[in-house]
Backbone as a printed PyTorch tensor [residue, N CA C, xyz], in Angstrom:
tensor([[[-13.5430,   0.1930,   9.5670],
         [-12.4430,   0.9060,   8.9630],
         [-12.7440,   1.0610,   7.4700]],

        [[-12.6830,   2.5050,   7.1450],
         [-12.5950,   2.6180,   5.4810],
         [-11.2710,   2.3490,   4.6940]],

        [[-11.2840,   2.2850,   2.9920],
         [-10.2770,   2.3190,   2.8240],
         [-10.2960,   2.7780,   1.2810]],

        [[-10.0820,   4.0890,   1.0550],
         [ -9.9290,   4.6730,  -0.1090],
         [ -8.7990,   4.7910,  -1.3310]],

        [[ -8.7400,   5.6120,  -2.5160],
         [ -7.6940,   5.4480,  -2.6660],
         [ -7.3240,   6.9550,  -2.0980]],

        [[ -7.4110,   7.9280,  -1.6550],
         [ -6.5060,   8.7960,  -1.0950],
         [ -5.7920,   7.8650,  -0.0870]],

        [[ -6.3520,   7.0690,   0.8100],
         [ -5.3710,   6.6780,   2.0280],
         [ -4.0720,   5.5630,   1.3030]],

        [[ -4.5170,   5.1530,   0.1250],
         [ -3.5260,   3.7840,  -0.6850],
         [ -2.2430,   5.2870,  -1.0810]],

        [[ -2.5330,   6.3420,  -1.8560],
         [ -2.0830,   7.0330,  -2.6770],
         [ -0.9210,   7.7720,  -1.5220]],

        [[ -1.4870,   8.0870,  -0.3920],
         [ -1.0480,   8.7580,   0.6860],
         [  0.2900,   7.6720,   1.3090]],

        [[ -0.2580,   6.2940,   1.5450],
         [  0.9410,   5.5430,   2.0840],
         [  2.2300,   5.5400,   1.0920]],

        [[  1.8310,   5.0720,  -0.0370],
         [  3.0310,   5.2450,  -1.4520],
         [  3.4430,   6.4260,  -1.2900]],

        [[  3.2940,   7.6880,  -1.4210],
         [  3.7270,   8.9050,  -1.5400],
         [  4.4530,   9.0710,  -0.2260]],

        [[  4.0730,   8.4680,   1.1600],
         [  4.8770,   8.7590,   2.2830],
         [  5.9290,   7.8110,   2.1720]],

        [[  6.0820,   6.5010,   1.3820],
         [  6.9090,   5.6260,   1.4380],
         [  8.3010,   5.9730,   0.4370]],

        [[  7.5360,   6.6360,  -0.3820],
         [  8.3140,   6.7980,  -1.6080],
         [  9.5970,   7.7950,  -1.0390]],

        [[  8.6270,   9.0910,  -0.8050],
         [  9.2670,  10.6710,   0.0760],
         [ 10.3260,  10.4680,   1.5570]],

        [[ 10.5610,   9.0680,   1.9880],
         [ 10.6180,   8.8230,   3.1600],
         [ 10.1540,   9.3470,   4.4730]],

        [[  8.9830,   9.4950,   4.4120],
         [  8.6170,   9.9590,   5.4400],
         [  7.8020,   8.9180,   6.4200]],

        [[  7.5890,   7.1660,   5.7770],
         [  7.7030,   6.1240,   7.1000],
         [  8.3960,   5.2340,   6.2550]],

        [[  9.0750,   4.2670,   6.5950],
         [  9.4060,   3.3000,   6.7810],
         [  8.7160,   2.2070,   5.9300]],

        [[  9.8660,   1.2530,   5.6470],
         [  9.1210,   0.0140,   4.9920],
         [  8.1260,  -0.7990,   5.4980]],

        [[  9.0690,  -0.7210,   7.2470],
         [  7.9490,  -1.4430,   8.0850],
         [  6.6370,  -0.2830,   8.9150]],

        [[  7.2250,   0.4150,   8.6380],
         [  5.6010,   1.2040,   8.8760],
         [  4.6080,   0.7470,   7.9950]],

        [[  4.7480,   1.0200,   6.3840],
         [  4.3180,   1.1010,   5.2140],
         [  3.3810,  -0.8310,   5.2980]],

        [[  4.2600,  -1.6050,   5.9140],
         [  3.7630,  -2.9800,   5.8550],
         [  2.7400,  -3.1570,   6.8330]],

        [[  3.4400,  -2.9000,   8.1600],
         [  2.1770,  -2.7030,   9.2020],
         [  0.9720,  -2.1890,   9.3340]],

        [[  0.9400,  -1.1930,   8.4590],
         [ -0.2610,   0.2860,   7.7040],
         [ -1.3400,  -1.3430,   7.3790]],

        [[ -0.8550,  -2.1860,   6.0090],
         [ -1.4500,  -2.8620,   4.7990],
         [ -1.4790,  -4.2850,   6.3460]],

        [[ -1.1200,  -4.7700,   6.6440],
         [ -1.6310,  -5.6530,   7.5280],
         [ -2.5090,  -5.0600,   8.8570]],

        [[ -2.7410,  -3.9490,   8.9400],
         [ -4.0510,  -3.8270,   9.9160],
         [ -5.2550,  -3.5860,   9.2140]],

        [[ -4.9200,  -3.4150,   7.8050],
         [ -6.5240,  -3.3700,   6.5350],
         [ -6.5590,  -5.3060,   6.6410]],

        [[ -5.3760,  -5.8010,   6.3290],
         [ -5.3510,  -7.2320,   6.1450],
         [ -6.4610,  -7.8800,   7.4820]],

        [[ -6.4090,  -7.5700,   8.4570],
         [ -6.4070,  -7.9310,   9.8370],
         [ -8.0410,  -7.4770,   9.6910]],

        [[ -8.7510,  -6.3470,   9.5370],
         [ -9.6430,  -5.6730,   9.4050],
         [-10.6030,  -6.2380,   8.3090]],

        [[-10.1470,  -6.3210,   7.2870],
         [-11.0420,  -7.5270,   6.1170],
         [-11.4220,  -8.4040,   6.8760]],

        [[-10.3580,  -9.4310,   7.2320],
         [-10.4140, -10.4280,   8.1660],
         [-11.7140, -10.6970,   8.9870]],

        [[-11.7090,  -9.8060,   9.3960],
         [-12.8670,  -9.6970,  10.8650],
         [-14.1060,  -8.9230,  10.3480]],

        [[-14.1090,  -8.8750,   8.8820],
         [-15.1790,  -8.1660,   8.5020],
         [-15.3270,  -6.7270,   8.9250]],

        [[-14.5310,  -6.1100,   8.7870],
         [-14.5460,  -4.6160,   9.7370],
         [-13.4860,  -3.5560,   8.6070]],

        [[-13.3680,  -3.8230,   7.3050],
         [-13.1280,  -2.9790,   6.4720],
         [-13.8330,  -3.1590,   5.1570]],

        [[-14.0250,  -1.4460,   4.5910],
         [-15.0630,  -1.5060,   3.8510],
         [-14.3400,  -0.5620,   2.7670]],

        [[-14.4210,  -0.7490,   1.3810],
         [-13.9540,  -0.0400,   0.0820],
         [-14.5000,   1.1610,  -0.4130]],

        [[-13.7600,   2.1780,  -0.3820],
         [-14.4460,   3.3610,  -0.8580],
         [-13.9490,   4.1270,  -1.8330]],

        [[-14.6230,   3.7150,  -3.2180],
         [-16.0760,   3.2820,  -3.8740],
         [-15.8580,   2.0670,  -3.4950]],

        [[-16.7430,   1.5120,  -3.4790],
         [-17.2270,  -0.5770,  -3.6830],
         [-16.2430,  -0.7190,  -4.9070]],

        [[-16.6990,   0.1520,  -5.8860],
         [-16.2360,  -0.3060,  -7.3350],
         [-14.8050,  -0.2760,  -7.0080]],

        [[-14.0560,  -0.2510,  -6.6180],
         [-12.7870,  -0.0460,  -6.5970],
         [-12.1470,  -0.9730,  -5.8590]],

        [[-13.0960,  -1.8430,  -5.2180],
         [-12.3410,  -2.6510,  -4.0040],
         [-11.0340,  -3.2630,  -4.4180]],

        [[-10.8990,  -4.0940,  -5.7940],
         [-10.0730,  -5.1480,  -6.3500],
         [ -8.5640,  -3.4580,  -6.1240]],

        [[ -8.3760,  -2.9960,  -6.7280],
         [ -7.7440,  -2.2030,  -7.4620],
         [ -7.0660,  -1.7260,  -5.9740]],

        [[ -7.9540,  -1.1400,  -4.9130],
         [ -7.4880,  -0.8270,  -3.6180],
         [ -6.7910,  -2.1210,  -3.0120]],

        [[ -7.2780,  -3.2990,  -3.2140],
         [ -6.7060,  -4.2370,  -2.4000],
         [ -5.5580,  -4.7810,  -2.8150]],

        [[ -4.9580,  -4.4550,  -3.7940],
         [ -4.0120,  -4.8440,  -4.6530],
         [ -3.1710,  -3.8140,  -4.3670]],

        [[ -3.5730,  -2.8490,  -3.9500],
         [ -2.4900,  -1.7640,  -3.4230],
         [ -2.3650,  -2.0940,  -1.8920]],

        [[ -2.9820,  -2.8240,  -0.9140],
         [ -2.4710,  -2.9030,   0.1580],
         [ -1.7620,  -4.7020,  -0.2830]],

        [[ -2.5480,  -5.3210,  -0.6370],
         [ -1.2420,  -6.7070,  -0.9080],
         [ -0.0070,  -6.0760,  -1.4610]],

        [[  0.4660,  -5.4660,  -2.2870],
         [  1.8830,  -4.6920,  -2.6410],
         [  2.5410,  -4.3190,  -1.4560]],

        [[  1.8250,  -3.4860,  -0.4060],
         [  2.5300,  -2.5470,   0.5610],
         [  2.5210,  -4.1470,   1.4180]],

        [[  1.9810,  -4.8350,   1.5690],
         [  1.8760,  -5.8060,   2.8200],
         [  3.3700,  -6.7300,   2.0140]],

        [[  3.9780,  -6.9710,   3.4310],
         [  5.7370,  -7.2440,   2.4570],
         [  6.4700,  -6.4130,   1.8530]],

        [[  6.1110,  -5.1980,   2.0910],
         [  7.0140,  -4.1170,   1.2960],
         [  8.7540,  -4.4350,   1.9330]],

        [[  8.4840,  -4.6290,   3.3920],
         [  9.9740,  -4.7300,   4.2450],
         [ 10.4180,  -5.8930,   3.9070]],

        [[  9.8550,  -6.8060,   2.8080],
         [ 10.5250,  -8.0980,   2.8460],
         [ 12.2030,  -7.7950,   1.8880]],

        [[ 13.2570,  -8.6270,   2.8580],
         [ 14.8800,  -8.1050,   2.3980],
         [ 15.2990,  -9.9270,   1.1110]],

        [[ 15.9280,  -9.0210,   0.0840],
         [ 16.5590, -10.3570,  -0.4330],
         [ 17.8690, -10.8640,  -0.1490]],

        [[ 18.6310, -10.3130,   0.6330],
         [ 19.5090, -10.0330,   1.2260],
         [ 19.7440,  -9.3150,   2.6060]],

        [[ 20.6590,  -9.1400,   3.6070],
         [ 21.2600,  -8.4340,   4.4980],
         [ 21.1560,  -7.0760,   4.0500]],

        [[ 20.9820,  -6.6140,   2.4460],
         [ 20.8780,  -4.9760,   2.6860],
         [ 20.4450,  -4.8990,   1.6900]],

        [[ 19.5940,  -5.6450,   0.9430],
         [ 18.7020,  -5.0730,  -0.8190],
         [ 17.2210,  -5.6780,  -0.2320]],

        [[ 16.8290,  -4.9620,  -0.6050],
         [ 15.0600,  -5.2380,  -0.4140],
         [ 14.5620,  -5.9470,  -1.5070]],

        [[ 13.3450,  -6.6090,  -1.4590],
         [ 12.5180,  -7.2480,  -2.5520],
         [ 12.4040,  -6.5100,  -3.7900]],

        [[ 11.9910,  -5.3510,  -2.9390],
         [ 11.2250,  -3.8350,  -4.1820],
         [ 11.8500,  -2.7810,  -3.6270]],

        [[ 12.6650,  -2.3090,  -4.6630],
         [ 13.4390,  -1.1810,  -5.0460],
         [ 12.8930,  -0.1320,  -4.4170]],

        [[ 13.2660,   1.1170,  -4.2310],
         [ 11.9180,   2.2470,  -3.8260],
         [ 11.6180,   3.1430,  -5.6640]],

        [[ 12.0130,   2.4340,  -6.7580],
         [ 12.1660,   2.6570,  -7.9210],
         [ 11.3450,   1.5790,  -8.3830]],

        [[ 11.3190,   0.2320,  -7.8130],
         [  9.8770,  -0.3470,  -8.2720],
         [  8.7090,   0.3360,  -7.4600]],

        [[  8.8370,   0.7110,  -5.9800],
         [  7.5900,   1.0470,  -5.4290],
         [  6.7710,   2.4980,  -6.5140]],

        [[  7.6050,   3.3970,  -6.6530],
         [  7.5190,   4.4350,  -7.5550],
         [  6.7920,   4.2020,  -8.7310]],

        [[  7.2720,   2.9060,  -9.3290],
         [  7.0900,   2.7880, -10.6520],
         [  5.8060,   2.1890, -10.3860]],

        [[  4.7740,   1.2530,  -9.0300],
         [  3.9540,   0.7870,  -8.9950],
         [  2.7310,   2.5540,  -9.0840]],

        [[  3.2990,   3.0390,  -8.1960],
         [  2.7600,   4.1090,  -7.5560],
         [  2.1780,   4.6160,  -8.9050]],

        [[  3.5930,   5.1920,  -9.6660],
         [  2.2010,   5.4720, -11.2170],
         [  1.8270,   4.9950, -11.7630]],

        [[  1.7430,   3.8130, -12.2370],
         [  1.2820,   3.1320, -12.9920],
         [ -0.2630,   2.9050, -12.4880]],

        [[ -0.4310,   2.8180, -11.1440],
         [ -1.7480,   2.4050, -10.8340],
         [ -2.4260,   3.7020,  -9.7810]],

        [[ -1.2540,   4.4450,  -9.4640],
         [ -2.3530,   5.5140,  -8.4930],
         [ -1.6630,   7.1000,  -8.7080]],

        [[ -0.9090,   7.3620,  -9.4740],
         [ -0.6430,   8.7140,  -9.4310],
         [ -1.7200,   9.3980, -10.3930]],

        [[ -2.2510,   8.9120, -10.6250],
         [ -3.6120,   9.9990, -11.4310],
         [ -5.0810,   8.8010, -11.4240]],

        [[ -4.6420,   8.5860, -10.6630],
         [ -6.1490,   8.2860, -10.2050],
         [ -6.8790,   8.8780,  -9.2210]],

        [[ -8.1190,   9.2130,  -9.4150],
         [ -8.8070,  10.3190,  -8.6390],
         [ -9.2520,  10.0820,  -7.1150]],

        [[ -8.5710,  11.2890,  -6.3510],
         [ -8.6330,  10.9860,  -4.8870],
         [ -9.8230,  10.8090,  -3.8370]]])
């Protein structure tokens, strides 16, 4: 399994837009988790690995609730992660 940043940039932007789910968005970042694991995911560039993997540890727990109806991360923190580290970074 590869893992670029178009596919990191693509989950945020579908998470953000609602178009999946928190627990989609978590499940997405635990089958890269699962895939490292077993030696069966690979970073594309190399150079980028840290920076990509830090975008699936974020999404992995995205569905975690602090409450019965407030989430950990806002969809206004997810946003705010989203540019800070991948809205202009090159796809």
């Amino acid at each position: 399994m590869k893992l670029s940043t178009r596919d990191i940039r693509k989950i945020f932007k579908y998470l953000i837009d609602g178009k999946i789910s928190r627990e989609e968005a978590d499940r997405w970042a635990y089958i890269r988790i699962k895939a490292l694991d077993s030696n069966d995911l690979s970073f594309l560039p190399k150079s980028d690995e840290k920076i990509l993997w830090d975008g699936v540890l974020y999404l992995f727990g995205i569905d975690i609730k602090i409450s019965p109806d407030e989430y950990m991360y806002s969809i206004e923190d997810i946003e705010e992660e989203y540019v800070l580290k991948w809205k202009n970074k090159d796809a």
